[in-house]
N, C-alpha and C positions, 0 to 999 in steps of 0.2 A: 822130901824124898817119898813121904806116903803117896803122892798123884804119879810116882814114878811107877810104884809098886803097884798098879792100879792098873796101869798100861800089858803087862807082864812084856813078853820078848816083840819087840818093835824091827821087823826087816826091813829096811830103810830104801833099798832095791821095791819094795810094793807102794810106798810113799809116792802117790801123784807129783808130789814138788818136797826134793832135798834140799835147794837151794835159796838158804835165806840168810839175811845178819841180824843182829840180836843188836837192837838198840839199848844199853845200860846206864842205868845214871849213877855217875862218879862225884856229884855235886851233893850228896846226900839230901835227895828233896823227896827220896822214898815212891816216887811215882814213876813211871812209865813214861819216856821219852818219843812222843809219835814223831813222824816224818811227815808237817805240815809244811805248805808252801814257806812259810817264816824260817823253816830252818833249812829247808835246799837253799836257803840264800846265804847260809852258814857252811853247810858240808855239802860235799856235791858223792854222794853214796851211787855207785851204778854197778853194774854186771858183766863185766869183757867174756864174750865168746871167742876160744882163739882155734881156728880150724887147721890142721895141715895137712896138705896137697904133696905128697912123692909121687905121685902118676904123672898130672899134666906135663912135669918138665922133668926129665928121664935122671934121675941125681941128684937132683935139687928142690929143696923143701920150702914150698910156698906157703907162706905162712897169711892165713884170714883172720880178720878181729873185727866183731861186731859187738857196740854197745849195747847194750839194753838197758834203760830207767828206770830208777827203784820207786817203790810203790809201799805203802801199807799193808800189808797180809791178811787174808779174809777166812775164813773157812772151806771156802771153793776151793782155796790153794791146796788144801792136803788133802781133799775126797771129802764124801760122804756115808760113806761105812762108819759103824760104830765106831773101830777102834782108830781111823782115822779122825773123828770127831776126839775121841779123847787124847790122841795126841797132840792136838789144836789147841785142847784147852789146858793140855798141862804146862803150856807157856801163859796163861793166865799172870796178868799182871807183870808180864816183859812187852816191848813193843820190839814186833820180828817185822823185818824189812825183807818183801820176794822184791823180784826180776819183772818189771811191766813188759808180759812177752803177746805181741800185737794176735790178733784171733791171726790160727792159721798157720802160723811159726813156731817153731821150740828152740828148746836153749838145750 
């Protein structure tokens, strides 16, 4: 909780990237579970973008879904401001899984 207290009020709205999954280990091996090629052969972890369309067709709700692949999480993912840096690292010793969003695109 001290690395929490550390951070003080975090707006999660200024957070370059909200969206990531927290890999846990339930196996009791005490370590950090990464998202190496050996275990997408295990879970298939991704990111559904679902969009919806009431304009194009006048009453009717078109609905879009675009996958995006999951990735290991770097420090680029959250900014490089101080307090962005510390919120990166207060996940120290969890393995956090973002959205591999291709340059040029967002989720």
């Amino acid at each position: 909780m001290e690395r929490f207290k550390k951070l003080g009020i975090i707006n999660e709205n200024e957070l370059h990237h909200t969206v990531f999954y927290n890999l846990k280990d339930q196996m009791g091996l005490q370590k950090p579970i990464y998202l190496t090629e050996e275990l997408k052969t295990y879970v298939d972890i991704y990111f559904l973008q679902v969009s919806d369309d009431y304009v194009t067709v006048a009453g009717k709700n078109t609905q879009k879904t675009k996958r995006f692949e999951a990735r290991q999480c770097t420090q680029d993912d959250f900014g490089s401001e101080k307090w962005e840096k510390a919120f990166y690292d207060s996940w120290e010793g969890f393995s956090i899984i973002c959205p591999d969003i291709p340059e040029g695109e967002h989720f």
